[in-house]
N, C-alpha and C positions, 0 to 999 in steps of 0.2 A: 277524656279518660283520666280516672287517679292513679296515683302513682304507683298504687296497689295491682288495678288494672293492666296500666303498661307493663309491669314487671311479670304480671301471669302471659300474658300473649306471648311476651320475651321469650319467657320461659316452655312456653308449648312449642314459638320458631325452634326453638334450641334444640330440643327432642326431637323434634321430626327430622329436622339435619342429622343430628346422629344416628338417628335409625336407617334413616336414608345412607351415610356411610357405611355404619353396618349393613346394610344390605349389599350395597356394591360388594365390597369387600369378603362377604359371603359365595355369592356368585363369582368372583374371580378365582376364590379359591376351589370351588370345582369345577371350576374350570380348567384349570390348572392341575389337580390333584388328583381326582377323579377317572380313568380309564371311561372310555366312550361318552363322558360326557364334555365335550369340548367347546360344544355348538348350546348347552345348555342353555333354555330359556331363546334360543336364536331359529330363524328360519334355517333348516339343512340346505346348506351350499348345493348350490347347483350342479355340480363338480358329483357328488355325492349320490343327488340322483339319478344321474345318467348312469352311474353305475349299477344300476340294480333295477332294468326295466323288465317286463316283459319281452320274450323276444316274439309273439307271437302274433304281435299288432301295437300298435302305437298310442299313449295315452295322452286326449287331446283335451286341453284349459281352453274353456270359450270364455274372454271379458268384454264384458260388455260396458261401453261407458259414454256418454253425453258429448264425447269429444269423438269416438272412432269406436270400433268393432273387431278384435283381433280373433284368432285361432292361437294358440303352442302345441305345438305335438312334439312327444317327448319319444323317439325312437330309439333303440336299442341298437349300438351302432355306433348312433352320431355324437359327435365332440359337443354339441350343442344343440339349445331348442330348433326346432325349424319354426321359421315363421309363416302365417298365412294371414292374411288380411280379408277383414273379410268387408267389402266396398258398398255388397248391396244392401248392408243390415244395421240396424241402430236400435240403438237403448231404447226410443220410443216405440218400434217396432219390438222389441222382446216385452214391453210393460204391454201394449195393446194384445199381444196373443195370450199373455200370461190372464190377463183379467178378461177377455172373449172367452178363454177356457175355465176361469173359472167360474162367471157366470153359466154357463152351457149345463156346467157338473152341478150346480147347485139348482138350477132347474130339472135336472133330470134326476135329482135328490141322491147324487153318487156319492155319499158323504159318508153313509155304515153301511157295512156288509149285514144286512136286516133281510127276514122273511117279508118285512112290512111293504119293502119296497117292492117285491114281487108278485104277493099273492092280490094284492089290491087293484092290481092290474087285469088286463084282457085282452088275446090277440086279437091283432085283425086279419084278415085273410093271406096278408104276408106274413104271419109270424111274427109279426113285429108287437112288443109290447106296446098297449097304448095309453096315453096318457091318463092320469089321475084327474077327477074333474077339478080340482081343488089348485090345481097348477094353470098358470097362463097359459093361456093359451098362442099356442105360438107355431108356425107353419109347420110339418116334420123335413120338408124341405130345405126350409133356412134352416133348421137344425141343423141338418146333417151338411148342410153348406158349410156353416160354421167351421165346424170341424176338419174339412175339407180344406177349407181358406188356411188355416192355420198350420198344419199339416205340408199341403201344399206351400207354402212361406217358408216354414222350415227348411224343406226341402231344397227350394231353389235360391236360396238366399245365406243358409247357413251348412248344411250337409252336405249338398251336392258340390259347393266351390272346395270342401276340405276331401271330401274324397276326391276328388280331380286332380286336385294340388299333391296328392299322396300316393298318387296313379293307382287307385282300386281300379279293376276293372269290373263289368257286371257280370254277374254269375249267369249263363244259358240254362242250364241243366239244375232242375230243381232235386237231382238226386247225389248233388258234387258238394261235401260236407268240408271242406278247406278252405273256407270262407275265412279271411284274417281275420282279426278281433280288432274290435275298439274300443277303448275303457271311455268315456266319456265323466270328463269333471268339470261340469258347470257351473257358473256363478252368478251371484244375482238373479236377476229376475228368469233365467237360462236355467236356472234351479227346479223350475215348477212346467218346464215343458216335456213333450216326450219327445226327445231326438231321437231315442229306439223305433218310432216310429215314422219318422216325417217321409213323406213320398207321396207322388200323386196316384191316388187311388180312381180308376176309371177311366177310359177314354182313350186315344189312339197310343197317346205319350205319358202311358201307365208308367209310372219307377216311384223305386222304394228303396230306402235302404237296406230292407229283406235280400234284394239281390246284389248286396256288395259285402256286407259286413255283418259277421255276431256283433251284435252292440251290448254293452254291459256297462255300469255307470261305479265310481270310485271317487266316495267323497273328500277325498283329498290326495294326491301324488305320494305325500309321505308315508300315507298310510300302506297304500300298494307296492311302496319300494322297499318297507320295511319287512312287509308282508314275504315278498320274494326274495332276501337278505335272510332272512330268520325261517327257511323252512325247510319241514321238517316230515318227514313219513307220517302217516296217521301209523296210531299202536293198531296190529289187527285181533288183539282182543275187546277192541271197544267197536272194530267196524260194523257198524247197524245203524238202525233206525227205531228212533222213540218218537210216537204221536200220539195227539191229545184232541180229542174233539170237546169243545164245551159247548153244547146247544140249546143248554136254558142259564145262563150263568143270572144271578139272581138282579133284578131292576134293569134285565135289557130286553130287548125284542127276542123271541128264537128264532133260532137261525138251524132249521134242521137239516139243512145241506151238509152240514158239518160232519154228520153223521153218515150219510153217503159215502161221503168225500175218505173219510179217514178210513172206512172199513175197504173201501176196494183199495188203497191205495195199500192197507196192512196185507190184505188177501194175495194182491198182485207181488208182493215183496216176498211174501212165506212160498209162492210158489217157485220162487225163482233163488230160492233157498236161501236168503237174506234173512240174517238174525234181524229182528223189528218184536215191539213193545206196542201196544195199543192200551190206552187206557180212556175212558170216557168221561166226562161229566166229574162225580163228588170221589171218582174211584183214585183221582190223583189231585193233590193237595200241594203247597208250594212247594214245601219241604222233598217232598216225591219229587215233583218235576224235578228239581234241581241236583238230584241225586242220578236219575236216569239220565239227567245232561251231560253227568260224568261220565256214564256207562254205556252210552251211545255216543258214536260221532256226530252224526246227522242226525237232526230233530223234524218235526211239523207238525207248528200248532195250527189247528183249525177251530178259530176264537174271535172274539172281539178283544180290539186293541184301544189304549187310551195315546195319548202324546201330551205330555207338558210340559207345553213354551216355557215355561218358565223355569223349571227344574227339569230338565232333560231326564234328570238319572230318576225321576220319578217317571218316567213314561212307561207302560206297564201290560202286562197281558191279563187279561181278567177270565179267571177259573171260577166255577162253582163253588169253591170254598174260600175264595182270597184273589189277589192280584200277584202278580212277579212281576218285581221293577225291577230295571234298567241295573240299578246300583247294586242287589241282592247277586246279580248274574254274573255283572264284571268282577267281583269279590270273590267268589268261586276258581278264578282263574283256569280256565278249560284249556288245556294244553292239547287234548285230542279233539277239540273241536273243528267239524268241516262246513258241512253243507245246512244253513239253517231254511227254512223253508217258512214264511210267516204268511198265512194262508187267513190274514185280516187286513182289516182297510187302513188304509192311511200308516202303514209300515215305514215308507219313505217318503214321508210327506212332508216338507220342512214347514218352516215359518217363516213367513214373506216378513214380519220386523225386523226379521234374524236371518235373510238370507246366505247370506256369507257363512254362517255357522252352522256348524252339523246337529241336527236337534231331533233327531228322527229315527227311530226304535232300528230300522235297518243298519244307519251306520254304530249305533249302540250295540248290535249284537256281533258285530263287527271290530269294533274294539274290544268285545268280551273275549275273542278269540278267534271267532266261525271266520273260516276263508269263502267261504260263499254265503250268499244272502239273495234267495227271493224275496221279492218284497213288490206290493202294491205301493202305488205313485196314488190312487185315489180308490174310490169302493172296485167291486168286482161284485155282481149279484149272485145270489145263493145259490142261482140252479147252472151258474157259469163257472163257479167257481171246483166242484169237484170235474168235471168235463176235462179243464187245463191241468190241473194237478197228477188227472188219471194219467192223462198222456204225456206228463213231463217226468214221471218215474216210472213208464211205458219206456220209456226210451232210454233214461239210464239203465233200467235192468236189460232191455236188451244188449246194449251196451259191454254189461260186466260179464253178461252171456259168450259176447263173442271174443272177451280178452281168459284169463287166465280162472275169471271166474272167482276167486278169491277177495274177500275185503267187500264193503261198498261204499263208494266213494260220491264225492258231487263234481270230480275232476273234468267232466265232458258236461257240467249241465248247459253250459252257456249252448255248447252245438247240438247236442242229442235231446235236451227238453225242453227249452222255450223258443227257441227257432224251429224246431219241428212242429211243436204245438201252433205255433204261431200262423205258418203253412197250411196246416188241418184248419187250423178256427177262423172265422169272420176276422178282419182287420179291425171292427169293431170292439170287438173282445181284448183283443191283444193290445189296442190304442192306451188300454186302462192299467197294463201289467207290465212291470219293468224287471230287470234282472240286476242286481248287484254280485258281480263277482272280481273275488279282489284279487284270484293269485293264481297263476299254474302250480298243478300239482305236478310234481315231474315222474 
């Protein structure tokens, strides 16, 4: 190098040292300066979240790692995590179920919520949809084995050791609605299974975790403790419901279930005297949706959805006239936001690069403000999809029926609509639908 050279390098180390002090020095001082921000830039002490759990069931981190297999459950209560081990399960085993499931999904083409994948089909005499000739051919046996195998694993491997350890007991009486809760925050490759659902389905030594626990999934601790630290009444002149069906939104498949789905779900609200908004197709425009988001608590979109890995905050919901991303919503700042309902596919679908990260329109709309969040883990088919919906705002209106009547809220959706729905529909059905609910409403 010349001497000209050495002195530029010099000169570039030099800078970046200083900025580098300047930065420290930055963050010290609001740290220092700053009211609540003390922990800036820092993981929240532990200390911190134990203060602000749910008290109505326990929020459980599964890590998964090459060396051991642990549980944390973060109870309401205790001075500290509880720990649970979990002996019979390994990283190899959550990577092997992870990719058995998603092979199985990508065969059974569970990838969009599309008319395409329905109408192309034809029952057979059990009702069961049958395959596309264009797909391998593959036993329906081992199929649904698969699924079985995996499920099953779950179950006895990772589920049933933490509800043991936690003394759930099983519910007899499928009419006893005091089921605890479990928030479930998984990680890694634990990211892309259904623990809502694992239990053995068939046979003398049938269990599920249907009979111990609402399960409900919270993509990070901090977010849940913040959630119920920072809460607040909804305003009851926004309590209602705003939906959107978009069933030909332009360069995609139609999906005319959409249309079904929103009109019984508006019909069933206006009977049960709930302020609700329906708008269709080119009748609502970003700008609209985003304005009704204000003026509604509770929203459901019944749409197709995008997700981008790469820019998160572009992941988006595609309307007839334009998309609404991620970033457009958070910006908004919805103070009266509750109950979101996202009635498209791959809603909480992460990215296996990016496991560890939240990257997934359910915890995006979640950040935006909403304390609840339905959300799909994978597709849901067109003519399944209004079915679970009907009966999951079946159940909160009857619900708000039997309380004071006032307001509508999503505070009971975890017990009154997807565990009842869940109950009513095929295990099947339900294997493909998760709930994200992040907060008691008090």
């Amino acid at each position: 190098m010349s001497i000209s050279e050495k002195i530029s390098v010099e000169d570039k180390a030099r800078l970046h040292l200083e900025l580098a002090t300047e930065w420290e020095e930055l963050v010290r001082t609001v740290r220092s300066t700053v009211p609540g921000f003390e922990n800036f830039l820092q993981p929240s002490p532990c200390s911190t979240l134990l203060q602000n759990l749910p008290d109505s069931g326990p929020i459980v981190v599964i890590n998964v790692h090459e060396d051991r297999c642990d549980a944390i459950a973060l109870i309401a209560g205790l001075d500290e995590p509880f720990h649970i081990p979990l002996h019979s399960f390994s990283q190899k085993k959550a990577i092997t179920y992870s990719n058995e499931l998603t092979a199985y999904l990508q065969l059974k083409d569970l990838r969009m919520r599309g008319v395409q994948a329905d109408t192309d089909e034809e029952e057979d005499a059990d009702n069961e949809p049958r395959e596309r000739a264009i797909r391998p051919s593959v036993n329906k046996k081992l199929r649904n084995q698969i699924v079985r195998n995996i499920l099953g694993g779950l179950w006895r491997e990772v589920v049933k050791p933490i509800l043991d350890a936690l003394a759930f007991s099983r519910l007899h009486s499928s009419s006893d609605t005091t089921l605890p809760r479990i928030w479930w925050c998984p990680t890694g490759p634990m990211s892309f299974l259904p623990l809502h659902a694992a239990g053995i389905y068939g046979g003398e030594d049938s269990d599920t975790i249907l009979n111990y626990a609402v399960s409900s999934y919270t993509p990070s601790v901090t977010l849940l403790a913040d959630r119920i630290k920072n809460n607040h009444p909804i305003h009851q002149d926004v309590s209602g419901l705003f939906l959107t069906s978009q069933p030909n939104a332009p360069g995609l498949y139609p999906i005319p279930g959409v249309t079904k789905e929103v009109t019984s779900i508006h019909n069933q609200a206006v009977e049960h005297g709930v302020q609700a908004l329906n708008l269709a197709g080119s009748d609502v425009t970003v700008d609209t949706a985003l304005q009704h988001m204000e003026e509604f608590s509770c929203i459901h979109f019944a749409c197709y959805a995008s997700q981008d890995q790469n820019e998160p905050l572009q992941s988006r919901f595609r309307f007839h006239s334009g998309s609404l991303d991620l970033s457009t919503i958070i910006r908004k700042n919805l103070k009266n936001a509750d109950l979101a309902f996202l009635s498209a596919c791959q809603t909480s679908t992460g990215e296996e690069k990016l496991s560890e990260e939240v990257v997934h329109l359910a915890a995006g709309m979640l950040a935006a403000g909403y304390r609840r969040v339905v959300a799909t883990m994978w597709a849901i088919a067109d003519n399944h999809a209004p079915d679970v919906a009907s009966d999951f705002y079946g159940y909160l209106s009857a619900r708000r029926a039997e309380g004071d009547g006032s307001g509508f809220d999503g505070s009971d959706s975890a017990y009154f609509g997807v565990q009842a729905a869940a109950m009513r529909h095929s295990k099947r059905v339900f294997t493909f639908f998760s709930l994200f609910h992040t907060s008691r409403c008090i």
